[in-house]
C-alpha positions in Angstrom: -64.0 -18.9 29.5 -67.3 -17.6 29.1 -68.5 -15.4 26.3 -72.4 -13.9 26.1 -74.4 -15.0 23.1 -73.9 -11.7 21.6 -69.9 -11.8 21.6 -70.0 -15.5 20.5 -71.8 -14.3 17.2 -69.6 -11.5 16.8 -66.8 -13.3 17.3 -67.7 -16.0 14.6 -68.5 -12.7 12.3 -64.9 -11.5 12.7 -63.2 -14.6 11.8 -65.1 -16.7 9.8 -67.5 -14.7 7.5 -65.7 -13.3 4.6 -67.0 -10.0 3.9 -68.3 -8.1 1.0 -66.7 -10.3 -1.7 -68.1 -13.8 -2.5 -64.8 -15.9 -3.5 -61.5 -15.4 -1.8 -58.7 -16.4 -4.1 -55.6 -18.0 -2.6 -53.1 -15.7 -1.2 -49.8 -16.0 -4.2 -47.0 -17.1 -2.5 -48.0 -17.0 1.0 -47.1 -20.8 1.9 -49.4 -23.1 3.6 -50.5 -21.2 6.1 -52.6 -18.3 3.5 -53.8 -21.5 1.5 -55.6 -22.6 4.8 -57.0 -18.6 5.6 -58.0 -19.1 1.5 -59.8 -22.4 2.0 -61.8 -20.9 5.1 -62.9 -18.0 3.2 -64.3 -20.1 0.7 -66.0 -22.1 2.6 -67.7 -19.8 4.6 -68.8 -17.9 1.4 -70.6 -21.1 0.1 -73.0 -20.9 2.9 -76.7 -20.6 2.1 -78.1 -17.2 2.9 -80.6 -18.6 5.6 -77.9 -20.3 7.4 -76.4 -16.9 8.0 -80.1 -15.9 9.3 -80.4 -18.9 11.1 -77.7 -19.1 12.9 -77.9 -15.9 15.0 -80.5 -18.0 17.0 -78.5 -21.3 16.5 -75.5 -19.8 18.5 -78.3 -18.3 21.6 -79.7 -22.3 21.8 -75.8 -23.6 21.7 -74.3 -21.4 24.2 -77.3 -22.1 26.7 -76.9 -25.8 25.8 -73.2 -25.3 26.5 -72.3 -25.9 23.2 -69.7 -23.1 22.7 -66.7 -25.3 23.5 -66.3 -26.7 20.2 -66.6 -23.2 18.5 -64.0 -21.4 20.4 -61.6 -24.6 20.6 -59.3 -22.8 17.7 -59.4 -19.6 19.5 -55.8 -19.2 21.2 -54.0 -16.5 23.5 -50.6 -16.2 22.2 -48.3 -13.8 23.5 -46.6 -12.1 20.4 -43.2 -9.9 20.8 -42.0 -7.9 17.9 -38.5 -6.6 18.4 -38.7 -6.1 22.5 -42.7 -5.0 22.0 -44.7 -7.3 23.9 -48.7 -8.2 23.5 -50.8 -10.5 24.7 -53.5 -11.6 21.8 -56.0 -14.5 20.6 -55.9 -15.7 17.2 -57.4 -18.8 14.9 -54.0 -19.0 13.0 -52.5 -22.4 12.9 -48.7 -22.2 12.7 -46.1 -19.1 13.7 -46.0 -18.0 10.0 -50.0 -17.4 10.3 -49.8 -15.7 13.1 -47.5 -12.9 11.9 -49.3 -12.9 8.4 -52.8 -12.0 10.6 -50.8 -10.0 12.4 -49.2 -8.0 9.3 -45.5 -8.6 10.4 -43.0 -8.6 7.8 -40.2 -10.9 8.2 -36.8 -10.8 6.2 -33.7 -12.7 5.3 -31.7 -11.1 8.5 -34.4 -11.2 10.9 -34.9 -14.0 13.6 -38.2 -15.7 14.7 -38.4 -17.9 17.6 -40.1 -20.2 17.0 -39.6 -21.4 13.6 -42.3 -20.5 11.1 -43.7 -23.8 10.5 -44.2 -24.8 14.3 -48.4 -25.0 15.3 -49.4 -22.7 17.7 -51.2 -23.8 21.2 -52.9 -21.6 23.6 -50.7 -20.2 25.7 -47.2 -20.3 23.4 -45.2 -17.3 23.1 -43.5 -15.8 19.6 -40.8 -13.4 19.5 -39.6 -11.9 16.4 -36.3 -9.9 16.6 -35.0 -7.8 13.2 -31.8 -7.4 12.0 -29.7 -4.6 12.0 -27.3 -3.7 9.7 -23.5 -2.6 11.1 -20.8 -0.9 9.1 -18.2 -2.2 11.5 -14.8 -1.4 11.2 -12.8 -3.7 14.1 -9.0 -3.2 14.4 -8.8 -1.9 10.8 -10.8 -4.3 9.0 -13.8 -2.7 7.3 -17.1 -5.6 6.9 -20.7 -4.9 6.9 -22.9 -7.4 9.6 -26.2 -7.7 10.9 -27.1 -8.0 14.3 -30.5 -8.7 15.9 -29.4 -7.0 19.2 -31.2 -3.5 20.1 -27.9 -1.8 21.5 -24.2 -1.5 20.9 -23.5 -3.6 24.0 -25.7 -6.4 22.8 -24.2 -6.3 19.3 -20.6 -6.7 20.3 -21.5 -9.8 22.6 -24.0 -11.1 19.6 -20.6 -10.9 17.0 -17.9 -12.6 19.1 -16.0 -8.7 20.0 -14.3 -8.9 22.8 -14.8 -5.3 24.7 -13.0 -5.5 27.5 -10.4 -2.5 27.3 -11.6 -1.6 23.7 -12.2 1.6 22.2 -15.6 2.0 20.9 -16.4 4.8 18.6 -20.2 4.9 20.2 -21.9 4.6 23.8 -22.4 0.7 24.6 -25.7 1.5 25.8 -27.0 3.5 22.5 -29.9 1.9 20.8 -29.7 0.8 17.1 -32.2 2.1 14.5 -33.8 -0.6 12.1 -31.4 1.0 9.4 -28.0 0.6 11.4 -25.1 2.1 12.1 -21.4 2.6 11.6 -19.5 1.3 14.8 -15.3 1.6 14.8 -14.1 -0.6 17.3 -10.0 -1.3 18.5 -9.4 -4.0 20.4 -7.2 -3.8 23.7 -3.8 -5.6 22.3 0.0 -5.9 23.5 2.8 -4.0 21.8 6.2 -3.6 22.8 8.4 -0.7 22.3 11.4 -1.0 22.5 13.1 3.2 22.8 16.3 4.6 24.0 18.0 0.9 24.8 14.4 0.2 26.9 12.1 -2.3 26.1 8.7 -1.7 27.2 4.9 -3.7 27.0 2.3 -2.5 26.9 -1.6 -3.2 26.3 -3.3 -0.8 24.2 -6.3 0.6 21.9 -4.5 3.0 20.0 -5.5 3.6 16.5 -1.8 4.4 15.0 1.7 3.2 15.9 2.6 6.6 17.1 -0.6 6.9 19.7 0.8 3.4 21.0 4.5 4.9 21.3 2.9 7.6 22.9 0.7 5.0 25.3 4.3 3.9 26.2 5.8 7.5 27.6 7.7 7.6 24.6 7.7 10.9 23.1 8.9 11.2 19.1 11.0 14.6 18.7 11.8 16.4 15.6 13.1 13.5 12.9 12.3 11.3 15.1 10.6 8.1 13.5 9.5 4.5 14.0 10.6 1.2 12.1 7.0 0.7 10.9 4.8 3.6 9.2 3.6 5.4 11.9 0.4 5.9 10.7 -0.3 2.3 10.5 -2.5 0.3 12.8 -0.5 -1.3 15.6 -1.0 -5.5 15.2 -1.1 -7.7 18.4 2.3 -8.6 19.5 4.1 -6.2 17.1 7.4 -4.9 18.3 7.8 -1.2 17.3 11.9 0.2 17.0 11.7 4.0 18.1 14.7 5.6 15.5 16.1 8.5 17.2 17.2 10.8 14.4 19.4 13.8 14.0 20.6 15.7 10.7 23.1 18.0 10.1 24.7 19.8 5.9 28.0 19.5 4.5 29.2 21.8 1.9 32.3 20.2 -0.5 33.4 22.1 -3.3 34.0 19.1 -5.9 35.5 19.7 -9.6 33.8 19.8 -12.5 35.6 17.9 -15.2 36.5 19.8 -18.6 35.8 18.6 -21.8 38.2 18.0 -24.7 37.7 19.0 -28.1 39.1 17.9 -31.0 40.4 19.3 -34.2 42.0 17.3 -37.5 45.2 19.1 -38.4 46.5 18.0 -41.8 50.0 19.6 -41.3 50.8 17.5 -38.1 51.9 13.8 -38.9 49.8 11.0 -38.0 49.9 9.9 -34.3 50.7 13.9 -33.4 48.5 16.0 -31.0 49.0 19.4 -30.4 47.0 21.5 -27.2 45.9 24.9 -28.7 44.6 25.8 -25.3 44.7 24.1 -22.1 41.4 22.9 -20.5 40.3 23.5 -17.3 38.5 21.9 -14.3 35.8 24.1 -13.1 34.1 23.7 -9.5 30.5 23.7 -7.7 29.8 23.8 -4.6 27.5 21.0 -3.1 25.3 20.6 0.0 24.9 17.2 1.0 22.7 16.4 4.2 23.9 13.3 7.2 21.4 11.1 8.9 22.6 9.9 12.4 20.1 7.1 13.3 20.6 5.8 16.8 23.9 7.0 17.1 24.9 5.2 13.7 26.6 7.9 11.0 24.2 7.3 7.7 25.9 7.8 4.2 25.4 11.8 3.0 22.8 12.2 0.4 22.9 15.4 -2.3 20.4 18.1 -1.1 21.6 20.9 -3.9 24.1 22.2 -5.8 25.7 25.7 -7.3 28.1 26.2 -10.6 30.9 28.4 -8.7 33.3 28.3 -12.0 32.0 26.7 -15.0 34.8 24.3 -16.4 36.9 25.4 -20.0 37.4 22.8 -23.0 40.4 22.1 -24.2 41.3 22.0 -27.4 44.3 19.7 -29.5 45.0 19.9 -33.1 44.6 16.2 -33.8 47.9 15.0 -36.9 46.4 13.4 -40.1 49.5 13.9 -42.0 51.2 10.6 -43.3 54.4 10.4 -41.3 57.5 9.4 -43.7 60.0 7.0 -42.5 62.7 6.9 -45.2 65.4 9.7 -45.0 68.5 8.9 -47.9 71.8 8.4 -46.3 70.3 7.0 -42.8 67.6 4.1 -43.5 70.3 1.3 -43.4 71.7 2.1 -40.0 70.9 0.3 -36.7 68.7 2.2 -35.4 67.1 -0.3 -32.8 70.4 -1.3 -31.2 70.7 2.9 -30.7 67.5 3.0 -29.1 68.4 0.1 -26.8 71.2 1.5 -25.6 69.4 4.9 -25.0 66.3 4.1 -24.0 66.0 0.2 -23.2 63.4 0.4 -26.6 61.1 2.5 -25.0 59.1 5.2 -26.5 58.0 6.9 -23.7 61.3 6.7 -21.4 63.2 10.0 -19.6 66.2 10.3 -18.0 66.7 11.4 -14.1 66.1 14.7 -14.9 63.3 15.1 -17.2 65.7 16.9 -19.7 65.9 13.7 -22.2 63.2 11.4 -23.3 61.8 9.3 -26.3 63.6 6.4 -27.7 66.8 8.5 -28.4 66.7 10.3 -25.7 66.1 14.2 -27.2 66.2 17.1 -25.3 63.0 19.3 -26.4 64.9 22.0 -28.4 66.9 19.3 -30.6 63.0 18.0 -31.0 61.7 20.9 -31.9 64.4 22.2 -34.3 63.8 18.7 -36.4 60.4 19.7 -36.7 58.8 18.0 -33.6 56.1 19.4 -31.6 54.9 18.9 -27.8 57.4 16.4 -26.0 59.5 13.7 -28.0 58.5 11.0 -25.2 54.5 11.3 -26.6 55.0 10.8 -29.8 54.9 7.8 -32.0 58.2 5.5 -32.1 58.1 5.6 -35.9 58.5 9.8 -35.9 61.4 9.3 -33.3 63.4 7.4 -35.5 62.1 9.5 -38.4 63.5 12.8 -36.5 66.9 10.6 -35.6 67.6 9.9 -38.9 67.1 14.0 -40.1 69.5 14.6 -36.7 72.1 11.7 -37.8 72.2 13.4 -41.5 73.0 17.0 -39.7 75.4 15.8 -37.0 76.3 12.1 -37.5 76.8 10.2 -34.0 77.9 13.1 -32.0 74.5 13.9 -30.2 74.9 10.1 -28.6 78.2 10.1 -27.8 77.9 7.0 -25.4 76.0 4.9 -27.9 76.3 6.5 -31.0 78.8 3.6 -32.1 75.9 1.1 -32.0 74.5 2.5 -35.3 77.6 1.2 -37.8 76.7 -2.3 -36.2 
C-alpha cells in the first residue's frame, strides 16, 4: 500500500485526533468495544500542543524513511453487508461490534450477525448483518407471529421449516419483505378422503374448508346436502369426510287436544257420588311435522308448527259431599253380602251380558234412579248399593232378586 505524506496525516486526523472537545467520556453501555474508541480519544487529547505541530513534519521524515508501516498496521479492508447491501470499507475497529458501532448499524434481538460480535476483525474478513422480519403467519389454521431474516416469501418458508410444495400461499414466493413484515396465509398440500354416494375417494389437497375439499373431490353438495364435520372447518391431514345426502319432505296429523275436567262440591249428592253436568270434549290441531331422509335412512319427524282447528270444552261433574247413611229400619240385619255374592260375585262394578244390570245387586238404571241414585249403579260406592238395596228390600221384599233373593233370610 502506499499513501503520500499528505493522506498519511489526514488519515491520522480522521481517526485518531479527537475534535473540538478535550475529554471524551466513555460511551454508556456500549460494551468493550466503545470503552477502547473512549480510551483512544483520551489519549490523543492529552497530547501536547507542539506535538500536534510537530508532527506534520514527523510523518513527511517517517514515510520517506519508510516508517508508515507501523501507523497503518490497524488500518483494515473489511467488506461489510447490511441486509443484502454490500461495501467494501477500511476501518481501525477492533472486534465486529466496533465495526457496526463506527459504522452506525443498529442491531436488535431478532436480527443475525455473522460473525459474532465479539470476534476481532483482520484485514480482509467479511461481516454480514441480516434483520429480522416480522410474519403474521397463519399455516393450516394456526395463527403465530415469527421472524424471519430471509428478504422474500420463498426464503422465509424454507428459513421456518414450511413445506411448499403443492401449498397455497396467500402471496407471490418471490415478493420481498419490508423491515416491518407481513401477514402470510399458508395451507399445506394434505390427504383427505371422501367417501360420497357408496364411493370412497383420496385425494391431496389445499383447500381452506371441508366443502372446497369435497368439491376438490368432484363431489358436488345439493340442496340439504351436508357433511359429517362442519363444513366450514379446516380439512386435517388424513381426515375422512362422510358426504350426507339429504332430502325433506311435511306431514300434516290432526292430533286431539285433551279437555279439561272441572270440578264442583255438591252438598246434596252423597259422598263418593259424581254427577257430569256437561260432557267435555276433545278438541283438535292440526300439526306440521317435517322428515329427514339421510342416506336413504327415514329420520324421526320433528314439529315445524301448529294450528288450534277446534279448541277443546271442559267438562264439568258435581262432585257428592253428602254423608251417605247406611242404616235403613227393618233391613240392617239381613244378609246382604251373601245377596251380593250371588248377584254379583261381591263386585261393585260388575254388569250382566247385556249391560242392562250392574252394581253389587245387579240394578237396572230406572230401579237406581227411582231410589234416589244418580249416573250408573256400577260407579258408585258399594256402601250406597247396599244403602239403595235396603230402601228397595223395604218397598218390595225379595221379589226384584228372584234367583237369590232367598240368600238374605240366611
Amino acid at each position: 500500500m502506499s499513501n503520500t505524506p499528505q493522506e498519511t496525516y489526514e488519515r491520522y486526523e480522521r481517526y485518531a485526533r479527537p475534535g473540538p472537545y478535550e475529554a471524551v467520556p466513555a460511551e454508556p453501555g456500549g460494551g468493550r468495544a466503545a470503552a477502547r474508541r473512549a480510551a483512544r480519544r483520551r489519549k490523543a487529547a492529552q497530547r501536547p500542543e507542539t506535538l500536534r505541530r510537530l508532527l506534520p513534519q514527523a510523518l513527511v521524515v517517517a514515510f520517506l524513511a519508510g516508517g508508515t508501516t507501523a501507523f497503518v498496521a490497524d488500518d483494515k479492508a473489511i467488506k461489510l453487508s447490511v441486509d443484502g447491501k454490500e461495501r467494501t470499507l477500511h476501518t481501525f475497529a477492533d472486534d465486529v461490534s466496533e465495526l457496526l458501532a463506527d459504522e452506525g448499524v443498529d442491531v436488535g434481538d431478532h436480527d443475525v450477525v455473522a460473525p459474532g460480535g465479539d470476534v476481532a476483525l483482520a484485514n480482509g474478513d467479511e461481516v454480514a448483518v441480516r434483520y429480522g422480519r416480522p410474519v403474521r403467519l397463519t399455516l393450516d389454521g394456526q395463527r403465530r407471529e415469527v421472524w424471519t431474516t430471509a428478504r422474500t416469501v420463498h426464503g422465509a418458508l424454507e428459513q421456518l421449516g414450511v413445506r411448499a410444495e403443492g401449498a397455497y400461499v396467500s402471496a407471490s414466493r418471490s415478493q420481498r419483505i419490508a423491515r416491518h413484515g407481513l401477514a402470510l396465509d399458508v395451507r399445506t398440500e394434505r390427504s383427505v378422503t371422501i367417501m360420497a354416494d357408496g364411493n370412497r375417494r383420496t385425494i391431496r389437497t389445499n383447500a381452506a374448508t371441508v366443502r372446497e375439499a369435497v368439491e376438490d373431490a368432484g363431489v358436488t353438495l345439493r340442496g340439504q346436502d351436508t357433511t359429517s364435520v362442519p363444513q366450514g372447518s379446516f380439512p386435517r391431514d388424513g381426515q375422512v369426510i362422510t358426504v350426507l345426502r339429504v332430502t325433506g319432505e311435511r306431514e300434516v296429523r290432526e292430533e286431539a287436544i285433551p279437555y279439561a275436567t272441572e270440578r264442583t262440591d255438591d252438598p246434596s249428592l252423597f259422598q263418593g257420588t259424581e254427577v257430569v253436568t256437561r260432557a267435555g270434549e276433545p278438541g283438535m290441531r292440526r300439526v306440521t311435522y317435517t322428515v329427514r331422509t339421510v342416506n336413504g335412512v327415514r329420520g324421526k319427524p320433528r314439529r315445524e308448527r301448529q294450528e288450534i282447528v277446534r279448541e277443546p270444552r271442559t267438562q264439568r261433574v258435581r262432585v257428592g259431599t253428602k254423608p251417605m247413611p247406611t242404616s235403613v229400619a227393618g233391613a240392617d240385619s239381613l244378609n246382604w253380602s251373601g245377596l251380593a255374592a250371588c248377584e254379583s260375585g261381591g263386585r261393585p262394578n260388575a254388569t250382566d251380558a247385556t249391560g242392562t244390570y250392574g252394581g253389587l245387586y245387579q240394578f237396572d238404571t230406572q230401579t237406581w234412579h227411582s231410589l234416589g241414585g244418580t249416573g250408573r249403579p256400577q260407579d258408585a260406592p258399594a256402601s250406597e248399593q247396599t244403602y239403595r238395596a235396603k230402601k228397595l228390600y223395604i218397598t218390595r221384599g225379595a221379589t226384584p232378586w228372584p234367583h237369590c233373593g232367598s240368600r238374605l233370610g240366611g
